[in-house]
N, C-alpha and C positions, 0 to 999 in steps of 0.2 A: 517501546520498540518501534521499527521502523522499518517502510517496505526498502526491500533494494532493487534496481537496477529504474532507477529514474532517469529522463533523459534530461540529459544537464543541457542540450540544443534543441528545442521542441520549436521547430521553423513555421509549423501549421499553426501553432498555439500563439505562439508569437505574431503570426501575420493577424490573427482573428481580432489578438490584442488591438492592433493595429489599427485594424479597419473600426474598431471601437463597436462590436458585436456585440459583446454583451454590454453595453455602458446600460441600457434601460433594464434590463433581468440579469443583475450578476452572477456569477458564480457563490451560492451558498454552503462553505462549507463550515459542519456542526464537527469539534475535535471537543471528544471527553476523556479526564482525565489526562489535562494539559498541562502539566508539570513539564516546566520546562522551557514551555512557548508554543508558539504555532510550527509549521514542519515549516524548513525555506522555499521548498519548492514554491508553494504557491504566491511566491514574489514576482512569476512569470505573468499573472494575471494585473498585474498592476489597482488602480482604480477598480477593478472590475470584478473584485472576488469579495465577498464582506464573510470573515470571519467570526464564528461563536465559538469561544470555549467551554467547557464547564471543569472547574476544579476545588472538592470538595473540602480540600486545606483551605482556608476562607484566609491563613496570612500568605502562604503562597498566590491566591490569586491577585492580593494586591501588589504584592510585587512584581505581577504579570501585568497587570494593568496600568501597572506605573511605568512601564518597559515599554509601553506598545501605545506609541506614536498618534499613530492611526484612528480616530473616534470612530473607523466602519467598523473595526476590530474590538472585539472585548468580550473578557472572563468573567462569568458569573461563578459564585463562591455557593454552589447548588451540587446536591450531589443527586444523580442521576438515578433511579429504577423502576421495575415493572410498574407499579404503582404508591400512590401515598401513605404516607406512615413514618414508623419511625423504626431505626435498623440499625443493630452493634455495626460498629467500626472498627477494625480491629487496626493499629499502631503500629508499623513494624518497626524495628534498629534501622533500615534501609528503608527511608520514607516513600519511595517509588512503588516499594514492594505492600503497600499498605491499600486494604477494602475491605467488602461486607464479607468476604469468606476468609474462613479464621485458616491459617495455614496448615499440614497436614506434616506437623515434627516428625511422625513416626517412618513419614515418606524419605522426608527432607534429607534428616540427618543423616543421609547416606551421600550428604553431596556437602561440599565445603562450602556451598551460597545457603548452608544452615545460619551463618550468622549475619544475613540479611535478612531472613524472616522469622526473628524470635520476633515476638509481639509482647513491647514494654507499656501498652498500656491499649484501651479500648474506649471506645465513646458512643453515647446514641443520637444517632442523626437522624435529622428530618429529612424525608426522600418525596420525589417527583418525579410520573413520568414523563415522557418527553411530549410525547402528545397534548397532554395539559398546558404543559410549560409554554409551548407553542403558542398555544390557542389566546391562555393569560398576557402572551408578549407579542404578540403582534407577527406571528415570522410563519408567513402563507405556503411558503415550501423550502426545501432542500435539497441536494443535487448530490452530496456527499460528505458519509462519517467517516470519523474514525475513532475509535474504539481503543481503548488501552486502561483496562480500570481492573485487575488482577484478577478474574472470573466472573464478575458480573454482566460482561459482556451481551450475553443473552439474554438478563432480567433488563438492562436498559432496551434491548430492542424491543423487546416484548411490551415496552412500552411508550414505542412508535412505531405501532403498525399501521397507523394514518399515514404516514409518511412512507411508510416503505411500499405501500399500496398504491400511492397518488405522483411520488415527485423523486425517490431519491434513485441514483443513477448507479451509483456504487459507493463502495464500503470498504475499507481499511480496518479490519479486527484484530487483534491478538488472543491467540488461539493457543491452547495446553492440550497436549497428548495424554500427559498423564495426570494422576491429579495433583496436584502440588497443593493445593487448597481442598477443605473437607467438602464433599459434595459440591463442587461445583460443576456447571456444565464444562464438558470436553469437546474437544474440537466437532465429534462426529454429531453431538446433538445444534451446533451452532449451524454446522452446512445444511442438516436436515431442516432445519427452521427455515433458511434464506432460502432454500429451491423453493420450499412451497411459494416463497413469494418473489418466484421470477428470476433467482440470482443466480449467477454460477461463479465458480473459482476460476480465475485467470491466474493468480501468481501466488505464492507463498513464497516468503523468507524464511528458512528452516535456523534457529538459535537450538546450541546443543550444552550439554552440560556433564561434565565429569565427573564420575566418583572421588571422593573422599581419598578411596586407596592406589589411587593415581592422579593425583591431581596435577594440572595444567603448567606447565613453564609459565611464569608471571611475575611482571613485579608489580601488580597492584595489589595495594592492600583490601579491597573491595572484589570480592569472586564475584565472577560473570562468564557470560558465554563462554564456547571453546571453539576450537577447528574441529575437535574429536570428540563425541563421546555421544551420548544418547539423545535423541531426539526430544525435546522437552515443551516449548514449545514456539511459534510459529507466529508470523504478519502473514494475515492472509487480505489476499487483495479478490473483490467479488464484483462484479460487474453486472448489469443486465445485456442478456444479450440479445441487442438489437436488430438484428437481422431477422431473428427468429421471431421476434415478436411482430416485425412487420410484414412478417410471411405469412403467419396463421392470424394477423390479426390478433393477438392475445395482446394488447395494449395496455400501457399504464392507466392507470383511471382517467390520469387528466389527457391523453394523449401524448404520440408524439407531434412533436413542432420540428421547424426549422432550428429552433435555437436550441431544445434538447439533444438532436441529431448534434449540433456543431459541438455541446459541451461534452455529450459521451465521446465522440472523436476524441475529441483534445484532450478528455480524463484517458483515454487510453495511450497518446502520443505520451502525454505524460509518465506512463507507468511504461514504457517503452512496448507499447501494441500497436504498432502506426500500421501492424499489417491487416488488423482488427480494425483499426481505425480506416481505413480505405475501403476494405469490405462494407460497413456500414456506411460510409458514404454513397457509395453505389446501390446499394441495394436501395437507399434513402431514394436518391433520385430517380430509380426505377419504382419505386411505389406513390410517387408525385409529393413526396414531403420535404423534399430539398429543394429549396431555391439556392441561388448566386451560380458564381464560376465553380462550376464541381473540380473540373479540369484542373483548375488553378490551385485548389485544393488539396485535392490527391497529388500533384506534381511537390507541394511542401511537407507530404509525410514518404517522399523517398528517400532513401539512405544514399550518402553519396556512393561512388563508384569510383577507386585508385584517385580520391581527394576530389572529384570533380563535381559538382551537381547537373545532374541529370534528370529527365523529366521520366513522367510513369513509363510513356512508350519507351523514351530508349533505354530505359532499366530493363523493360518486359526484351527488347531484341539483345542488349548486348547478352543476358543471360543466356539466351537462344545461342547465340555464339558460343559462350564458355561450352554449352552441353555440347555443339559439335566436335570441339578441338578436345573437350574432354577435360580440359584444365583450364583454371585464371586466369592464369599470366605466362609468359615465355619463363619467367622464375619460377616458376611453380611447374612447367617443365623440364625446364633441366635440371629440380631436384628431386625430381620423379625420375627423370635416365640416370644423375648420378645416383640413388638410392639402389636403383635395379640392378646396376652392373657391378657395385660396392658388394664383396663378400660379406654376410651375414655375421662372422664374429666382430669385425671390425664395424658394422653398423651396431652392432649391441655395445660395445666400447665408446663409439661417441654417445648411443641413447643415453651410457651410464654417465659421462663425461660432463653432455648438456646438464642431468636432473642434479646432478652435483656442484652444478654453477648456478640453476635456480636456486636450489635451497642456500647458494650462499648468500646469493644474492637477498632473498627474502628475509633473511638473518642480520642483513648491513641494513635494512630500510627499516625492520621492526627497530 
């Protein structure tokens, strides 16, 4: 799974690229349970980002490795947990849907994505935590996971809390409400583990899932997600937040830097928090840990304004205008007078008019 609402124009991130910020301390990011590949976004970072997967299919990872260009980047065929040992694997029909928690049929088969988690066979694996793995490989810190291994989510963390103590800045997990897997941890035990260590939720992507006795318009022959139906479960996105830590001083072990400051900004530009991302800028250079052009900086995480770009100050006045005049634009007032003066049945007529042209609309593009 995957977070949404990425910003496909990260102008702050891209300028930092630029200026070749990180070429000496990349951007480190750890992706477990990489079926698939790495996510695209982080093709924003160019040179500047060095990718580790871990994918526990050992023939899948070589055809990830064969894929990926790049010698900074690459898949180890290691499967991730709390600590060493050895641990069923359990096979699903739907290989995405396959880990160490065996799935939970009696849950399931109330949902037509029963026949991606029948489990047609199982294996024992040799497991490691990530902390170790670390130590054995050479890789001094991290900046940020992501997480996608079907409820183990919590056992690999649990076996980097070197890292989540010392260096990592945020986290990308996929999170279950309910339990689709036998005993595994749920969402509320994953958030209660990462506050203790500094983290808060910034975003969730909510993935929903339909009963059996109404199942979903579809023509795929693979059930997944819905628009409607129960909340199952979640991309949650977790951050530290930096403001607060350099307020109370409750710091990372290793500290912050100039160059952490720059990478949590730009992980939140990213996940579209540029108003996060400004906030920590300033606070940064009012606690003396920010060097360079602040100004310069904050001016590339503003959102344009009617297509134009605009710097912080005139973002901060023209807004000051909209609150006087009360409205955005002269369109947006005269469709506020014509709304007003428009009789009530006839404004419910076009309401019903318009939502019957979206849904057609939506209908012609699916």
């Amino acid at each position: 799974m995957s977070l949404a609402n990425i910003n496909s124009f990260p102008e702050f991130t891209k300028y930092l690229v630029a200026q070749r910020l990180f070429a000496l301390k990349p951007l480190i990011v750890v992706d477990v349970g990489a079926r698939g590949g790495f996510e695209s976004h982080w093709a924003f970072y160019g040179d500047q980002v060095k990718l580790i997967g871990f994918e526990a299919d050992a023939e899948e990872c070589k055809k990830l490795n064969r894929k990926t260009p790049n010698s900074r980047n690459y898949f180890f065929p290691v499967a991730l947990h709390q600590n060493r040992g050895k641990k069923t694997f359990y096979i699903t029909a739907y290989p995405s849907s396959s880990g160490f928690y065996p799935p939970d049929m009696r849950h399931i088969q109330r949902f037509p994505d029963e026949i991606n988690l029948s489990v047609v066979k199982t294996l024992e694996m040799e497991t490691v935590d990530f902390d170790s793995f670390a130590k054995e490989n050479q890789i001094d810190y991290v900046d940020f996971m992501k997480l996608d291994t079907e409820g183990s989510e919590l056992d690999i963390l649990k076996g980097a809390t070197r890292f989540l103590k010392e260096t990592i800045l945020g986290l990308s997990i996929e999170v279950e409400f309910s339990q689709w897997h036998k005993d595994q941890p749920v969402f509320s035990d994953v958030d209660s583990f990462l506050r203790s260590f500094g983290f808060q939720l910034f975003n969730l992507t909510p993935y929903r899932h339909a009963r059996k006795v109404l199942p979903a318009f579809s023509s795929l022959l693979i059930p997944g997600p819905v628009e409607k139906g129960q909340l199952v479960w979640g991309q949650a996105l977790y951050l530290r937040d930096g403001v607060d830590e350099i307020k109370s001083l409750n710091l990372l072990e290793k500290g912050w830097d100039n160059i952490n400051i720059l990478k949590l900004a730009s992980l939140m530009e990213l996940f579209s928090l540029s108003d996060c991302a400004i906030e920590l800028i300033q606070e940064a250079k009012r606690g003396g840990i920010l060097r360079g052009d602040v100004d310069c900086f904050i001016d590339r995480l503003v959102p344009n304004v009617n297509g134009k770009t605009v710097s912080y100050n005139e973002y901060l006045e023209k807004l000051q205008i909209i609150k006087s005049k009360g409205c955005i634009s002269n369109l947006e007032l005269g469709r506020r007078l014509f709304t007003k003066f428009l009789p009530r049945p006839a404004r419910q007529k076009i309401r019903i008019l318009l939502i019957k042209l979206r849904d057609l609309i939506d209908k012609i593009l699916k």
